[in-house]
C-alpha positions as CSV (number, residue, x, y, z in Angstrom):
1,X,-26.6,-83.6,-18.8
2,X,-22.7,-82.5,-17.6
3,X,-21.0,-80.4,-19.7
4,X,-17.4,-80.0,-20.3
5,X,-16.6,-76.2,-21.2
6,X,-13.0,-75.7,-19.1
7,X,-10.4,-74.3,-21.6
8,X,-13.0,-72.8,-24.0
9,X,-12.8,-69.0,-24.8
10,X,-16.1,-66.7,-24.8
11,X,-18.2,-67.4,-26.4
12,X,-18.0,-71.1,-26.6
13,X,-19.5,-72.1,-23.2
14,X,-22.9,-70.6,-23.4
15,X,-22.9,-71.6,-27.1
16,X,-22.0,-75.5,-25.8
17,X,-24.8,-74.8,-22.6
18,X,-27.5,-73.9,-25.7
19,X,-27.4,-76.8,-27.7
20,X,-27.0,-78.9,-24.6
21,X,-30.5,-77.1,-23.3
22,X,-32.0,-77.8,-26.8
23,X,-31.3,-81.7,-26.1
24,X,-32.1,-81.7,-22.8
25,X,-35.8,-83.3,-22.0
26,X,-37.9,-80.8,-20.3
27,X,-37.2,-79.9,-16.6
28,X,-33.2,-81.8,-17.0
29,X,-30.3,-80.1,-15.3
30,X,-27.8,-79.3,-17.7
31,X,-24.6,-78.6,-15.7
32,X,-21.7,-76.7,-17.5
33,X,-18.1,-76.8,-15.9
34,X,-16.3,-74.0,-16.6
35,X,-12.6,-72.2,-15.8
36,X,-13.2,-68.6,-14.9
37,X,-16.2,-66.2,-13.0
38,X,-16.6,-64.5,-16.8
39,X,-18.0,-67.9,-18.2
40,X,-19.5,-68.3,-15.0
41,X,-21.6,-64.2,-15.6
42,X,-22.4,-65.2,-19.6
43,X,-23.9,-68.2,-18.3
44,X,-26.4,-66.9,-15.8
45,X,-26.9,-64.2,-18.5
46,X,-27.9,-66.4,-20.8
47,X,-30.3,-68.4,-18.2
48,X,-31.8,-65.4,-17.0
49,X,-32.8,-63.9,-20.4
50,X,-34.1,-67.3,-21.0
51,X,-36.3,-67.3,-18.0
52,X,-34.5,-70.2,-16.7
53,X,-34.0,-71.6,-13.4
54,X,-29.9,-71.5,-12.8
55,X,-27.6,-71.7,-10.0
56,X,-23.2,-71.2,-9.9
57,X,-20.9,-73.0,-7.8
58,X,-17.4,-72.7,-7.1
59,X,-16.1,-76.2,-6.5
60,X,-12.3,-75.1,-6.1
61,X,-9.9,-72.8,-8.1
62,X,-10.7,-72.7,-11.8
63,X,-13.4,-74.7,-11.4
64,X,-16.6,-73.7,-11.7
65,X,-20.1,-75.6,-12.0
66,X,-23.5,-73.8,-13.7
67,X,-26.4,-75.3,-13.2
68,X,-29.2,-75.0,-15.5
69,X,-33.1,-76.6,-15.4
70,X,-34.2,-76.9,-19.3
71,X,-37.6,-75.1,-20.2
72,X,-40.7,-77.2,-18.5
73,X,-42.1,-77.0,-22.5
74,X,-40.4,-77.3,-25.3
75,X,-39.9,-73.6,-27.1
76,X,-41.2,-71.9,-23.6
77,X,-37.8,-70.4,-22.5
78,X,-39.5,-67.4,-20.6
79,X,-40.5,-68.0,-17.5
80,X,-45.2,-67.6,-17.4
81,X,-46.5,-64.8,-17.8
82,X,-43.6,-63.2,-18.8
83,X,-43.9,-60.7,-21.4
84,X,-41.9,-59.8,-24.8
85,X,-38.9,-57.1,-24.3
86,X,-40.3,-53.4,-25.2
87,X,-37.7,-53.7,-27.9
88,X,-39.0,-56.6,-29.7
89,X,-42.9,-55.3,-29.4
90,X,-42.0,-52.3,-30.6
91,X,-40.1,-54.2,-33.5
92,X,-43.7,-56.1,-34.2
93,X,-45.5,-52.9,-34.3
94,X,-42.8,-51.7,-37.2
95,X,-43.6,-54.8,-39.0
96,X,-40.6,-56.6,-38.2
97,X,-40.5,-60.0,-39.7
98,X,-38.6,-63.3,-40.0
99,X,-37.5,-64.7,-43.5
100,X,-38.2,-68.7,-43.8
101,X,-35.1,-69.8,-43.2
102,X,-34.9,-68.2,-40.2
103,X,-33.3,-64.6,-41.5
104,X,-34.4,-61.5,-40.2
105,X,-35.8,-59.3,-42.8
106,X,-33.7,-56.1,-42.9
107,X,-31.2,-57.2,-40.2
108,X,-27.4,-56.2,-41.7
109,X,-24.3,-57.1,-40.4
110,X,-21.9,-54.9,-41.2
111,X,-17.8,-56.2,-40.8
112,X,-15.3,-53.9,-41.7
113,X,-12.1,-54.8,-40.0
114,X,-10.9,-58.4,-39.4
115,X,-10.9,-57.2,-35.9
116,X,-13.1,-56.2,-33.3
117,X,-12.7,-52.9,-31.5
118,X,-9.6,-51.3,-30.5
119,X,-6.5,-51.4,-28.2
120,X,-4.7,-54.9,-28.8
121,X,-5.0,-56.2,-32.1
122,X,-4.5,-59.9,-31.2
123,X,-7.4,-59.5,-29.1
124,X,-9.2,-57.9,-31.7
125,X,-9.4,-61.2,-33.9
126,X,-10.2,-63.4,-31.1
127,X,-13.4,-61.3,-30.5
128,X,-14.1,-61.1,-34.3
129,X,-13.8,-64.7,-34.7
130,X,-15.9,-65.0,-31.1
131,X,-18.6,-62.4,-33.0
132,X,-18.9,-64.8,-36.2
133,X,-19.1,-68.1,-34.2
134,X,-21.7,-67.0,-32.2
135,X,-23.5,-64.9,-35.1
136,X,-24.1,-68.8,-36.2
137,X,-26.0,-69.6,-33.3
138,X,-28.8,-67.1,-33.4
139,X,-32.2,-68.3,-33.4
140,X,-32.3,-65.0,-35.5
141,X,-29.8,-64.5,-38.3
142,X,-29.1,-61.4,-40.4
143,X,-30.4,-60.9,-43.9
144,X,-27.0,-60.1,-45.0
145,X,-23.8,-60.0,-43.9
146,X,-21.3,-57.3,-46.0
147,X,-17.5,-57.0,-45.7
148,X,-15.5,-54.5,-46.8
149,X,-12.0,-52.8,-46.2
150,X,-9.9,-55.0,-44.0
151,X,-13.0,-57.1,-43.2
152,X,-12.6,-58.7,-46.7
153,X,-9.8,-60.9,-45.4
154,X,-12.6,-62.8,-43.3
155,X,-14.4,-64.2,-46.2
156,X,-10.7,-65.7,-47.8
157,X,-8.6,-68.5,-48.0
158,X,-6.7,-69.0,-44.7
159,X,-9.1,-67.0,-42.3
160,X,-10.0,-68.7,-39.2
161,X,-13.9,-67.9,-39.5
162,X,-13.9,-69.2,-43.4
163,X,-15.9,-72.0,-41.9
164,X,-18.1,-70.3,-39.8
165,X,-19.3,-68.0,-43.1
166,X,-20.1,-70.9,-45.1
167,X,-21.8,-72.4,-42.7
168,X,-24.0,-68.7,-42.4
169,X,-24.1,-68.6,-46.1
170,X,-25.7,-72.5,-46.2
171,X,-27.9,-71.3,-43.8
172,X,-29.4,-68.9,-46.3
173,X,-27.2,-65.6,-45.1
174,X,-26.3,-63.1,-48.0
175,X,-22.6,-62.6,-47.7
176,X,-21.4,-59.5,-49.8
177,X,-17.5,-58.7,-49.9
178,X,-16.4,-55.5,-51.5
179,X,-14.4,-56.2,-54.8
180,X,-12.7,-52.6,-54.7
181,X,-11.2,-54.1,-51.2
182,X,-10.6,-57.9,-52.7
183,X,-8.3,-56.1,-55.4
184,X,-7.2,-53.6,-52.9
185,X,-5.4,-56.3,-51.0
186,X,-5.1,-58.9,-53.5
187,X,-7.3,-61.4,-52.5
188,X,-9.6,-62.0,-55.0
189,X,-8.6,-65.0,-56.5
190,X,-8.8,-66.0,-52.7
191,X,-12.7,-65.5,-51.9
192,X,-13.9,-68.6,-50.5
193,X,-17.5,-67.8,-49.8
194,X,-20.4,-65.3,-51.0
195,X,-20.2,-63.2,-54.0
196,X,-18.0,-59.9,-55.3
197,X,-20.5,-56.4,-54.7
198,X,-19.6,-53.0,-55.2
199,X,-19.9,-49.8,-53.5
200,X,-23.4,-48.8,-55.0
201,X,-25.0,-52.2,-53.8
202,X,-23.7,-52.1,-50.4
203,X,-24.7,-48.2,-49.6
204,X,-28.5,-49.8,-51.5
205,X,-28.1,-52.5,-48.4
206,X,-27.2,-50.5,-45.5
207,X,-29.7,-47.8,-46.8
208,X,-32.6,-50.0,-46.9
209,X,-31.7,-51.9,-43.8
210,X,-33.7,-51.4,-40.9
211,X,-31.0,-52.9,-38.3
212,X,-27.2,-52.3,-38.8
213,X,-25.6,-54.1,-36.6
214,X,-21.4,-53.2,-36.9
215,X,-19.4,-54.7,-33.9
């Protein structure tokens, strides 16, 4: 399976080399061109946390080939006789548990900017929109996801992950956006997906949560 990646911003590659790995028959070569040595690192990242067999080629400038060999068994991404990450045992021992629909029980997302960290802010929405898009292809997704402040502007008409968030919420993902912050900036005739909370429900969420994640 070849894919086609070149032109495609973080983290779209190893999003496009998942799905491709998913449809690949057990043991097939899924081979991801790609423009630049970053793309090139997230691949092999991803391979090697799978416990996948993977190889990188330069083929001339800006282009760039990864090689991936899907799973042997379908569902056994970890190489045998590999065992869980400490984290995740130590997750099982807590009582850590999946929803149904694939949720994480206790697992909060927390967005409150429209951007992600600090120092260009043009940047900063191309890694937010980066963090939502890939937030979507999780094999574990958060219980809830809550906005507030400028983060509000993510769940309204015109934002560029608007899609992205409906697609989280139809996947069974709480999505929470402070109404003090839809008034605030006058966008709550403008909400186009989740429901309105307040300040008391969204200290009750992060309170009781026992992962916050807040990139």
């Amino acid at each position: 399976m070849k894919i086609d990646a070149r032109g495609k911003q973080c983290p779209l590659p190893v999003m496009d080399a998942k799905e491709g790995l998913k449809k690949a028959a057990p043991g097939e070569i899924v081979e991801v061109c790609v423009d630049n040595e970053i793309a090139v690192q997230n691949l092999m990242k991803m391979a090697k946390h799978k416990g996948l067999e993977a190889e990188s080629q330069k083929k001339e400038d800006r282009v760039f080939f990864v090689r991936i060999q899907a799973a042997g068994t379908e569902g056994q991404d970890r190489k045998q006789g590999e065992t869980e990450p400490p984290v995740q045992a130590e997750e099982q021992k807590q009582g850590t548990a999946c929803l149904p629909d694939g949720r994480r029980k206790g697992l909060v997302v927390v967005l409150s900017s429209d951007r992600m960290g600090q120092g260009d802010d043009v940047l900063g929405k191309i890694l937010m929109k980066g963090f939502i898009y890939a937030l979507v292809g999780q094999e574990e997704l958060p219980e809830t996801l809550l906005l507030y402040n400028g983060g509000a502007r993510l769940s309204c008409e015109g934002s560029e992950s608007l899609e992205d968030l409906r697609q989280l919420e139809a996947m069974g993902v709480e999505i929470l956006t402070c109404g003090t912050c839809l008034n605030h900036y006058g966008l709550t005739e403008k909400l186009g997906v989740g429901g309105i909370t307040n300040m008391y429900e969204i200290t009750e969420k992060m309170c009781g949560a026992r992962t916050i994640v807040k990139p």
